[in-house]
C-alpha positions as a Python dict, from the first residue, in 0.01 Angstrom:
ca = {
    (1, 'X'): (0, 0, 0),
    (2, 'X'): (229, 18, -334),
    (3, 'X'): (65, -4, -687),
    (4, 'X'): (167, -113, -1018),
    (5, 'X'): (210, 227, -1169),
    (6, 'X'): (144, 315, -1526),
    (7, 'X'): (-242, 307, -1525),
    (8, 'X'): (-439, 544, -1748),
    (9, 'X'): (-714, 815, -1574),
    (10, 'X'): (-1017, 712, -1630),
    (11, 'X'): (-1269, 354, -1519),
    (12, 'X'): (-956, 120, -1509),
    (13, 'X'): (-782, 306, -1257),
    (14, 'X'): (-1112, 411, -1047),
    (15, 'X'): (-1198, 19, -1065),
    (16, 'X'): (-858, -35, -909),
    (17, 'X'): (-900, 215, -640),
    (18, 'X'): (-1177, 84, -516),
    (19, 'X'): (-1080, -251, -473),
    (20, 'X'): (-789, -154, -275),
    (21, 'X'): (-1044, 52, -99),
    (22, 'X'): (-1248, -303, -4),
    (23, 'X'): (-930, -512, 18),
    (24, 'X'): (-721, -277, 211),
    (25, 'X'): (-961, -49, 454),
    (26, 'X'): (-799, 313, 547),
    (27, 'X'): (-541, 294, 837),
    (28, 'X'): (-370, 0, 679),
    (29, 'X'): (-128, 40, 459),
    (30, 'X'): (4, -317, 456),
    (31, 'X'): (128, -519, 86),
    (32, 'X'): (288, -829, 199),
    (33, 'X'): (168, -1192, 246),
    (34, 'X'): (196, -1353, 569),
    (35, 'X'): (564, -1506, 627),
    (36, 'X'): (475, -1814, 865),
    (37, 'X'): (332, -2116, 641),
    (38, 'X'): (97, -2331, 910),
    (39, 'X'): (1, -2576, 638),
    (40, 'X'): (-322, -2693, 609),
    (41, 'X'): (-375, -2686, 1030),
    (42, 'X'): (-363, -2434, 1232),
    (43, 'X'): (-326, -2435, 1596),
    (44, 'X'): (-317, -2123, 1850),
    (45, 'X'): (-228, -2096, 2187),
    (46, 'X'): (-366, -1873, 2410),
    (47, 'X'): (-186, -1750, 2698),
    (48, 'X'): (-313, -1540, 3000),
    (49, 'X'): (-13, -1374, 3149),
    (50, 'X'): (83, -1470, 3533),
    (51, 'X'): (-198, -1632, 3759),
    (52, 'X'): (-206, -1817, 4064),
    (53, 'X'): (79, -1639, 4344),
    (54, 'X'): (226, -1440, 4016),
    (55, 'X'): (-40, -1175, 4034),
    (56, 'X'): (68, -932, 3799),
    (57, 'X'): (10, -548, 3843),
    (58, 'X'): (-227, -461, 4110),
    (59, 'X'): (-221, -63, 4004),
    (60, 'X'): (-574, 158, 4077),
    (61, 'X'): (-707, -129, 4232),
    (62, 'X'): (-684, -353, 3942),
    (63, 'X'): (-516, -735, 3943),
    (64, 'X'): (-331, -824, 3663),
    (65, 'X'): (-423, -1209, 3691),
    (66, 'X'): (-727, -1181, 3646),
    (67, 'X'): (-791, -915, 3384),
    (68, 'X'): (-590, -1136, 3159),
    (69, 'X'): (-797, -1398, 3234),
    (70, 'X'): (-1123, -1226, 3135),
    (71, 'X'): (-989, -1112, 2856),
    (72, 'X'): (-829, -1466, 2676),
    (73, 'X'): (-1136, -1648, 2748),
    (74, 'X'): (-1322, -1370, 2538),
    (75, 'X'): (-1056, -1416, 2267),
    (76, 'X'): (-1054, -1792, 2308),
    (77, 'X'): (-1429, -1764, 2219),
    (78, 'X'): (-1441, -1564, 1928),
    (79, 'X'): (-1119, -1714, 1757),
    (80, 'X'): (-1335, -2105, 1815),
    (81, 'X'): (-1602, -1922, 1583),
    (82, 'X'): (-1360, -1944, 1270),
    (83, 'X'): (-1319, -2201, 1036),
    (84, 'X'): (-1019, -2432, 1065),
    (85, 'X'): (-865, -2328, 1358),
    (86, 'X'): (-776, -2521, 1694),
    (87, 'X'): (-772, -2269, 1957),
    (88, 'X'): (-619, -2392, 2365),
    (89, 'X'): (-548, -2170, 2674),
    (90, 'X'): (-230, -2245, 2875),
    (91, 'X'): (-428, -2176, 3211),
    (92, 'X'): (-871, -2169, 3237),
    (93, 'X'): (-827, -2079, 3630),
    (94, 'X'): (-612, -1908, 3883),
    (95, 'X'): (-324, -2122, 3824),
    (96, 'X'): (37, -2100, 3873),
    (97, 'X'): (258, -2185, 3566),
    (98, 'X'): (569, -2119, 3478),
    (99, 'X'): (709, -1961, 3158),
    (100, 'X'): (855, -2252, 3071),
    (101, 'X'): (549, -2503, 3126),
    (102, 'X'): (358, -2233, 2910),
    (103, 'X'): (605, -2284, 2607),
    (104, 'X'): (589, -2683, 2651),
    (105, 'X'): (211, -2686, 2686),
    (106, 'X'): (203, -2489, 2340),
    (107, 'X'): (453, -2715, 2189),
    (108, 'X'): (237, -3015, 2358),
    (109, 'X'): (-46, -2968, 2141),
    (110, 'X'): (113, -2840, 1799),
    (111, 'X'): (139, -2476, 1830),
    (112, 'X'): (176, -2293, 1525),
    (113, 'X'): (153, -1941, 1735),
    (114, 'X'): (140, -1878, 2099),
    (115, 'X'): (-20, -1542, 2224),
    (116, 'X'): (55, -1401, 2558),
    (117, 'X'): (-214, -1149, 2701),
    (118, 'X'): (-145, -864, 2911),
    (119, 'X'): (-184, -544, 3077),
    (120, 'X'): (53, -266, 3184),
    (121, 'X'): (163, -26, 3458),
    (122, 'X'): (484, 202, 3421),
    (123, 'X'): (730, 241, 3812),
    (124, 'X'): (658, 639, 3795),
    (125, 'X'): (266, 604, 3616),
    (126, 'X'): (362, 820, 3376),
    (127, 'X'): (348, 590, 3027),
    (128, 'X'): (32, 505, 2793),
    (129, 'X'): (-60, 352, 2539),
    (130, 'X'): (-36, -26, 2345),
    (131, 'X'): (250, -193, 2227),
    (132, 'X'): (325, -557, 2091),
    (133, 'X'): (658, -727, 2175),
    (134, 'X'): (809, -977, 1962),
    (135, 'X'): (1168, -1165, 1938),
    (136, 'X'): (1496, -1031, 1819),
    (137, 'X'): (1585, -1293, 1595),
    (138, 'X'): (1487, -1350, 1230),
    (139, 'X'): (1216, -1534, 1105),
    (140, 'X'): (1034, -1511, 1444),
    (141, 'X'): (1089, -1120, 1458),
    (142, 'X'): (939, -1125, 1128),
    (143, 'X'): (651, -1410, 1231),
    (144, 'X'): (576, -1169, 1562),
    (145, 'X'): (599, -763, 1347),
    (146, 'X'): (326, -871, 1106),
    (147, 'X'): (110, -973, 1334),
    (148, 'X'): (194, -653, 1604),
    (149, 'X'): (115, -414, 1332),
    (150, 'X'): (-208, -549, 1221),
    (151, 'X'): (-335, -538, 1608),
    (152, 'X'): (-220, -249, 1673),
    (153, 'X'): (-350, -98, 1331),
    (154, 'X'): (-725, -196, 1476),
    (155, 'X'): (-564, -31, 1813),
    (156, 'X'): (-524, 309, 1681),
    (157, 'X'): (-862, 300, 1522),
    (158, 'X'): (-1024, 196, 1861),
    (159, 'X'): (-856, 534, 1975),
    (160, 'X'): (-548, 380, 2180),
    (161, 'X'): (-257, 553, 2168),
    (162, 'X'): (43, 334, 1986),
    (163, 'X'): (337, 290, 2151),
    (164, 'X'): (480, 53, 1880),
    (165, 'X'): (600, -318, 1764),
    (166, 'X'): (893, -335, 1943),
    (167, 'X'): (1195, -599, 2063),
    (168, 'X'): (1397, -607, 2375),
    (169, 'X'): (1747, -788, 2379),
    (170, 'X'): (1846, -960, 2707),
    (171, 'X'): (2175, -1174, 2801),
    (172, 'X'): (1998, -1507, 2720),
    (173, 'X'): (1874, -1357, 2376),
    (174, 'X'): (1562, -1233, 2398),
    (175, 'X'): (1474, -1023, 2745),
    (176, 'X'): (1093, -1178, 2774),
    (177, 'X'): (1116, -1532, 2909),
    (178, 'X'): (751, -1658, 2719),
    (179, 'X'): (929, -1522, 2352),
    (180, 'X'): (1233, -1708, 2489),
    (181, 'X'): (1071, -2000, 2619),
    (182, 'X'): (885, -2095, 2286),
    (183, 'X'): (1156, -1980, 2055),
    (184, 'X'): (1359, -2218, 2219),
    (185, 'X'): (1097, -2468, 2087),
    (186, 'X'): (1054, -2362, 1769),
    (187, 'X'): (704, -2174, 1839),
    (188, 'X'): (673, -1774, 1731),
    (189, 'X'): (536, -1590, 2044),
    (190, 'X'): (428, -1233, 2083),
    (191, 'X'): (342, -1032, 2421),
    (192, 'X'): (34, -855, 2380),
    (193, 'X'): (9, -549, 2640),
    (194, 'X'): (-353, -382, 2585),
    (195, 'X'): (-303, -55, 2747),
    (196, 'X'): (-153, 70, 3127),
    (197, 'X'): (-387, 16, 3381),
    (198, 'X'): (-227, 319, 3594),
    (199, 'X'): (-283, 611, 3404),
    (200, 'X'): (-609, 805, 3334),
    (201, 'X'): (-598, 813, 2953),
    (202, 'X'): (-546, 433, 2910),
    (203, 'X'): (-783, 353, 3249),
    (204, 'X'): (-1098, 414, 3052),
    (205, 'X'): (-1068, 138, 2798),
    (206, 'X'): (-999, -164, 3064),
    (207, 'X'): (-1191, -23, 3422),
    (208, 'X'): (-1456, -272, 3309),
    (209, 'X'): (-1560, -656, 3278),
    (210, 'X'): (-1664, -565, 2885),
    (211, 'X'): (-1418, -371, 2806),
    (212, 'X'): (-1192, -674, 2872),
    (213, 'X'): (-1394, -892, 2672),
    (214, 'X'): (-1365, -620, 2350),
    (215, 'X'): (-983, -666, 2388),
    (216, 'X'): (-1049, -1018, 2369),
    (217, 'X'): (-1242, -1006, 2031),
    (218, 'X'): (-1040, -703, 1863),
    (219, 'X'): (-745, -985, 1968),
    (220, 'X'): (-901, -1298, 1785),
    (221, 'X'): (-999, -1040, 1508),
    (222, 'X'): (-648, -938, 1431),
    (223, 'X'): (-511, -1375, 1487),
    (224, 'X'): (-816, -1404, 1186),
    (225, 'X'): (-685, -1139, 971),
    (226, 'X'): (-325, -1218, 1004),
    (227, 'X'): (-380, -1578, 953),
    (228, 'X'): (-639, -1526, 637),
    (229, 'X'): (-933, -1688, 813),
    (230, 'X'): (-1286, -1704, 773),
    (231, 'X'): (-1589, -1761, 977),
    (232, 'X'): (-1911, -1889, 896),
    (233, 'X'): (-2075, -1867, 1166),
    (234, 'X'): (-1970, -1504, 1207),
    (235, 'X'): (-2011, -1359, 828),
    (236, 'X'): (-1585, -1300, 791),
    (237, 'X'): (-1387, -1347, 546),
    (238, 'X'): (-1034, -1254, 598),
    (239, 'X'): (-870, -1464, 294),
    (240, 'X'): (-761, -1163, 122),
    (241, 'X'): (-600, -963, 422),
    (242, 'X'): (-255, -792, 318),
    (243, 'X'): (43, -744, 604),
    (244, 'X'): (311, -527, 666),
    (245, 'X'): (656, -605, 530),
    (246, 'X'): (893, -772, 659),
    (247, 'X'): (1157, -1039, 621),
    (248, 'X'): (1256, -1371, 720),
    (249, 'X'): (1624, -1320, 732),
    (250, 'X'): (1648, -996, 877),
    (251, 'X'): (1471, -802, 1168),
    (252, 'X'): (1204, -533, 1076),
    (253, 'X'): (1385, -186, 1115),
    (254, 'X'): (1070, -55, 1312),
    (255, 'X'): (1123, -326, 1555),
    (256, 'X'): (1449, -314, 1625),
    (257, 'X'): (1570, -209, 2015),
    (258, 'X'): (1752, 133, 2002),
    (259, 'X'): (1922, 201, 2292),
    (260, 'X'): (2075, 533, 2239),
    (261, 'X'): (1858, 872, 2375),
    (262, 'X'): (1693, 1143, 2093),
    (263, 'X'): (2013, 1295, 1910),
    (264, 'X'): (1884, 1655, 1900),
    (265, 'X'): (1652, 1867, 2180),
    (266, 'X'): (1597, 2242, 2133),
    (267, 'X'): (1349, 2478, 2220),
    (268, 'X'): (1325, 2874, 2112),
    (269, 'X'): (1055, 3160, 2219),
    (270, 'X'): (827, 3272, 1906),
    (271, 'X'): (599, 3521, 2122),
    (272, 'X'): (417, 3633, 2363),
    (273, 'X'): (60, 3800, 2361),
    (274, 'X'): (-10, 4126, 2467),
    (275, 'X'): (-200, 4024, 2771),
    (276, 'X'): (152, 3823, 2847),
    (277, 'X'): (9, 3486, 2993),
    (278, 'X'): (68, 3259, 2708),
    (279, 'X'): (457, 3191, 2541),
    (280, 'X'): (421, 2998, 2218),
    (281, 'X'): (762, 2822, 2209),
    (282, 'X'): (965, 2606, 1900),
    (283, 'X'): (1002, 2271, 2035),
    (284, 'X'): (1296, 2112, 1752),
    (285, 'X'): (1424, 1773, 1806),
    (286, 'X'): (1541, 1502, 1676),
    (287, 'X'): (1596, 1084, 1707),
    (288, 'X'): (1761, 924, 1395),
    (289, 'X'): (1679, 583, 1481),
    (290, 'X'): (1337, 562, 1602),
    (291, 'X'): (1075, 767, 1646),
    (292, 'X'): (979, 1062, 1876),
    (293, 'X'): (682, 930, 2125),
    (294, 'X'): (617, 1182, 2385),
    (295, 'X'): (738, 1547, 2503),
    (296, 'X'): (751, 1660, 2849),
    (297, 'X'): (834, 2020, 3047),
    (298, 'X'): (947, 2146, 3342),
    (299, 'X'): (899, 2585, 3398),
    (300, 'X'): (1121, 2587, 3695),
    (301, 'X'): (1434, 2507, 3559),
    (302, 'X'): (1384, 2032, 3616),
    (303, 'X'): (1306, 2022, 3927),
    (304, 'X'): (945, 1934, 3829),
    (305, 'X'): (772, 1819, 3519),
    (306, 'X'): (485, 1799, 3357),
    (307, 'X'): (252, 1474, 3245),
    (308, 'X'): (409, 1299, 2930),
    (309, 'X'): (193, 1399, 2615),
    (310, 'X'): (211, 1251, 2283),
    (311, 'X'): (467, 1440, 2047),
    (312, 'X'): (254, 1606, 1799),
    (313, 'X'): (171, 1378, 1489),
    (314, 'X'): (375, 1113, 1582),
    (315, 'X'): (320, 730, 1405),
    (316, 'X'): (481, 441, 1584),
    (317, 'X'): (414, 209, 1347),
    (318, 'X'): (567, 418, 1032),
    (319, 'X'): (804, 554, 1221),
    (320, 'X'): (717, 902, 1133),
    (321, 'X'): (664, 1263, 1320),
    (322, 'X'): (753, 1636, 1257),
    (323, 'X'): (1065, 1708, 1392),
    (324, 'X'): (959, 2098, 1494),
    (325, 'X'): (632, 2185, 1667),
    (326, 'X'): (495, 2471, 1849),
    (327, 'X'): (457, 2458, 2227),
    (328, 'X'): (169, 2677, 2365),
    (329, 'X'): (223, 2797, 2741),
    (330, 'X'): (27, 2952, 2971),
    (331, 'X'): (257, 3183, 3182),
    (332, 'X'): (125, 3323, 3474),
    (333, 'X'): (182, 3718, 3470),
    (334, 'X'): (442, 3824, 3689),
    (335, 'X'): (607, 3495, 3686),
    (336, 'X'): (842, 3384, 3439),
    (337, 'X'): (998, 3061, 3392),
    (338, 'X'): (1253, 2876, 3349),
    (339, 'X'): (1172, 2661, 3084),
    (340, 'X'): (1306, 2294, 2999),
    (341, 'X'): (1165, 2054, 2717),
    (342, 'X'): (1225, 1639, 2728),
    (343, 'X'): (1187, 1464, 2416),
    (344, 'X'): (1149, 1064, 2460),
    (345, 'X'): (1192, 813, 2168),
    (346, 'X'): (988, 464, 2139),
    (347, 'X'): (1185, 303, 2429),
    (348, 'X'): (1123, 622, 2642),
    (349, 'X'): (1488, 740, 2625),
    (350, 'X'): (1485, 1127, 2710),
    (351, 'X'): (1692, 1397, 2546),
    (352, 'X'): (1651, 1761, 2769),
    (353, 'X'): (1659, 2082, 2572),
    (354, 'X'): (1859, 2394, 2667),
    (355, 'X'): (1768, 2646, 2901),
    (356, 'X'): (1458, 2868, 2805),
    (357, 'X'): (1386, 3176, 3028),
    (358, 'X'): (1107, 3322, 3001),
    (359, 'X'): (1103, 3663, 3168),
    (360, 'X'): (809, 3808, 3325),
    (361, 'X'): (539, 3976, 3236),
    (362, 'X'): (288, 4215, 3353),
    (363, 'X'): (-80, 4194, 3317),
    (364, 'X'): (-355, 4405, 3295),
    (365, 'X'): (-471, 4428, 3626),
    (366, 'X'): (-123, 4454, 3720),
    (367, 'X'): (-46, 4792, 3468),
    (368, 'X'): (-341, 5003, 3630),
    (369, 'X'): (-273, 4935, 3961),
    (370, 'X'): (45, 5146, 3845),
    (371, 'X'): (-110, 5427, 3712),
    (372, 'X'): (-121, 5750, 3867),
    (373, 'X'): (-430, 5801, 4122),
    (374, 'X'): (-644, 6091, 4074),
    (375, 'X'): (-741, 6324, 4324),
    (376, 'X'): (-1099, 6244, 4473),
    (377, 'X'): (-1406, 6474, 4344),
    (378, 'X'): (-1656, 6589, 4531),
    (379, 'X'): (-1917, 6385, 4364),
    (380, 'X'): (-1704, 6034, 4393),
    (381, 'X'): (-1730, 5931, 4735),
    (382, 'X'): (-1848, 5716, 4988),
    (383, 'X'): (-1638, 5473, 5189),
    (384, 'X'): (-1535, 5231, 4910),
    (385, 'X'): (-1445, 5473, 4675),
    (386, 'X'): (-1167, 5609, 4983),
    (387, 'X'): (-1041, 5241, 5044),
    (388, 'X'): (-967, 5179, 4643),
    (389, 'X'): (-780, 5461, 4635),
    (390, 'X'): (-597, 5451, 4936),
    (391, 'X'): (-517, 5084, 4809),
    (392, 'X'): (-389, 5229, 4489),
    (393, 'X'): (-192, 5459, 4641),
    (394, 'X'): (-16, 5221, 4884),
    (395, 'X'): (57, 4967, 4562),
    (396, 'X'): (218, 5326, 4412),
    (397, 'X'): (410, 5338, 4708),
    (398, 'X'): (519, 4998, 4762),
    (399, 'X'): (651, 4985, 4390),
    (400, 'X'): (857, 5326, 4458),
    (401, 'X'): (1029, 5200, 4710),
    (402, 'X'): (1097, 4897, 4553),
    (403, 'X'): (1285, 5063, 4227),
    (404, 'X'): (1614, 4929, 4147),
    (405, 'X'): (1895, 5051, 4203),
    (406, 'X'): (1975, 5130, 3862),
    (407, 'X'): (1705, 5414, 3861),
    (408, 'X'): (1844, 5548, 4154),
    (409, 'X'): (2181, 5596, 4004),
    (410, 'X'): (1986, 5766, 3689),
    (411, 'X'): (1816, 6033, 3908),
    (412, 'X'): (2178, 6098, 4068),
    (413, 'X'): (2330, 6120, 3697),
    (414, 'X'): (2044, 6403, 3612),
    (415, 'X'): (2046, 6598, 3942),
    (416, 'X'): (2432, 6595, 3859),
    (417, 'X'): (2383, 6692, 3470),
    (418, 'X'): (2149, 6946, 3653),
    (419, 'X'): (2421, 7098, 3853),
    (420, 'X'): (2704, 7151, 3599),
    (421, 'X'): (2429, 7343, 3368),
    (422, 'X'): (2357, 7596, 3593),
    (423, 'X'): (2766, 7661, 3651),
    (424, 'X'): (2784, 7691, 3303),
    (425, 'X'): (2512, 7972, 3337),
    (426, 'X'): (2621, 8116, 3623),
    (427, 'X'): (2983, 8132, 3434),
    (428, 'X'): (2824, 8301, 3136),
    (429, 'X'): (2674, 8536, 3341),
    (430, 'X'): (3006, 8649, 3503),
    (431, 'X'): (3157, 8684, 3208),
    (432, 'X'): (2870, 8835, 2982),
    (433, 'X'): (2935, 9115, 3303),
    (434, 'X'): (3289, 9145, 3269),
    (435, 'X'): (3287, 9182, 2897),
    (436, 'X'): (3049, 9466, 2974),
    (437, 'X'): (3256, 9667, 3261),
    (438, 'X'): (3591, 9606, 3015),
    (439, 'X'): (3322, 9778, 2722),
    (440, 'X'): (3247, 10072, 2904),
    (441, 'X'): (3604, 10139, 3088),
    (442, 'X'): (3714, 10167, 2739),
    (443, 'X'): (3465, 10414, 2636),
    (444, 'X'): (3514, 10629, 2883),
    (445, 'X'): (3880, 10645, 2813),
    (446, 'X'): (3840, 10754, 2418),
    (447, 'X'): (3602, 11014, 2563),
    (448, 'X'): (3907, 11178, 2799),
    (449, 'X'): (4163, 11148, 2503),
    (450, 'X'): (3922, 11353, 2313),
    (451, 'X'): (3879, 11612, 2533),
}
């Protein structure tokens, strides 16, 4: 939210904060006035994705169709309870429709806005998370981004992760036929995808009849907000609501496709603790035209990874995250790795790090199974005292034998070293004794001159 500066401490500028505080709740940042004029009518369409033969996804056991069904009807009923609002669905059953019959039906009875409702599932199950998709031309990009942020503002406060307001160019113009479809008509239209049915930490919000329904409400809540309504018969009054900038001759920067994978990946060992079964590891990376989304890794070199996780801090809908974080790792001692990093943008383009290797380490258990056995007391004794140490002593042996061969070729270089010393001594000797005879042949012969 930006503020006139040049206020003075004191009431004024408390009075000020807190009616930002009322008008603008925390999460929302948003300073703009809605772009689309309706006039003095307003009429939504409502539009539960596929139906009829077009059944949608069908991951864990769930049917697209059908869940998008649930789920309009709920929003059709709680937008009806605002003031001055027509509300239609293009489908009340398990109808077949085209995406173009859609668009005219919406255009049939006045559209101003056409929502289309729907749920998610990713080819490898790997993705989570919401995301709003809206067209790639100005003013409907702008129409369709103020609207996607202010859902997915209430979104992230539910606890869904946010994968982002986002467009997607195809060779007609826009890739989604329902954004293409009403465009072509003059209506805005926005793709609303809750959350992906087919993985565990989006499954919880939509494995139930109610928890469709609350999508359905948190929907007409955010059409209410964006479109300044009010409601009566529910107590709301969403006059005042503030949205996110954008601009009618331009698309939104946030928005905007980027095709192009993270510029930068790299990854660097800080430590390891003394037990050596955790590496902390500098994850650095970097994308320069969207945001960073998740991070991956793979210990044996990518042939397998891990589950995506969110990158640390990351904001979808600012476009900010920290471009360095630290990677705990637990290491199994004895084990290594060979340690890879992914780092995927907004439109889950990957960029792999280098190379990490992690070398092994030994643990505890591991270090005093190598220390030297002690000779059995007297008092120690029984069976199971005999079988640990005999144990011991075999794991002794076993890692003797298996020394490299580098420490072989040291105990050759001493026994060597060992050999050329006693030479030298054996040469002193000789010639400590020689010195001697030559000492005393010499006295002897001053002794004889004498005489």
């Amino acid at each position: 939210m930006r503020m006139k500066t040049g206020f003075r401490k004191g009431a004024g500028f408390f009075a000020v904060m807190m009616l930002a505080a009322i008008l603008f709740p925390a999460g929302h940042a948003f300073a703009a006035e809605r772009l689309l004029d309706t006039g003095d009518k307003l009429v939504v369409v409502i539009d539960p994705g596929h139906g009829g033969d077009n059944l949608g996804t069908q991951e864990n056991g769930h049917l697209e169709k059908a869940m998008t069904l649930t789920t309009a009807q709920a929003m059709y009923d709680r937008l009806s309870l605002y003031d001055g609002v027509e509300v239609y669905m293009t489908r009340t059953g398990d109808e077949s429709l085209s995406l173009k019959e859609r668009a005219e039906f919406a255009e049939s009875v006045g559209a101003d806005f056409l929502f289309s409702v729907h749920y998610n599932a990713s080819e490898n199950h790997e993705l989570f998370g919401s995301e709003v998709w809206v067209s790639v031309s100005p003013p409907f990009n702008g129409y369709g981004y103020q609207f996607g942020r202010e859902l997915l503002e209430d979104f992230k406060e539910y606890g869904l992760f946010i994968r982002g307001v986002k467009s997607r160019l195809g060779d007609q113009g826009n890739y989604y036929g329902i954004i293409r479809e009403a465009e072509a008509l003059k209506i805005p239209a926005v793709i609303i995808e809750h959350c992906h049915v087919d993985e565990a930490r989006d499954e919880g919000y939509c494995d139930s009849q109610e928890d469709l329904k609350t999508f359905g409400r948190m929907d007409a809540d955010a059409v209410a907000k964006y479109f300044g309504l009010k409601s009566s018969a529910l107590g709301i009054d969403a006059s005042g609501a503030q949205l996110a900038e954008a601009d009618l001759s331009s698309v939104a920067p946030l928005s905007d496709r980027d095709s192009t994978a993270p510029e930068i990946c790299q990854i660097s060992q800080e430590e390891t603790d003394g037990e050596g079964s955790r590496s902390a590891v500098t994850v650095t990376a970097a994308d320069y035209d969207t945001c960073l989304l998740y991070y991956s890794y793979s210990l044996d070199g990518g042939s397998t990874y891990s589950q995506r996780e969110p990158w640390p801090e990351c904001d979808a809908l600012t476009g900010k995250y920290p471009d360095t974080f630290t990677l705990n790792l637990d290491i199994p001692a004895g084990t290594g790795a060979e340690l890879i990093v992914r780092a995927y943008n907004k439109y889950d383009l990957y960029t792999e790090s280098n190379v990490l290797t992690i070398t092994p380490q030994e643990d505890e258990q591991a270090l005093e199974a190598m220390a030297p056995v002690e000779p059995e007391s007297a008092e120690s004794g029984g069976p199971e005292d005999s079988s640990v140490k005999i144990l011991e002593l075999e794991r002794l042996s076993e890692r003797e034998q298996q020394q490299p061969e580098e420490s072989n070729e040291q105990a050759v270089s001493v026994r060597f070293r060992d050999f050329l010393l006693v030479c030298l001594a054996l040469a002193v000797f000789l010639f400590l004794i020689l010195l001697t005879s030559q000492v005393i042949t010499a006295v002897r012969g001053k002794k004889r001159r004498r005489r």
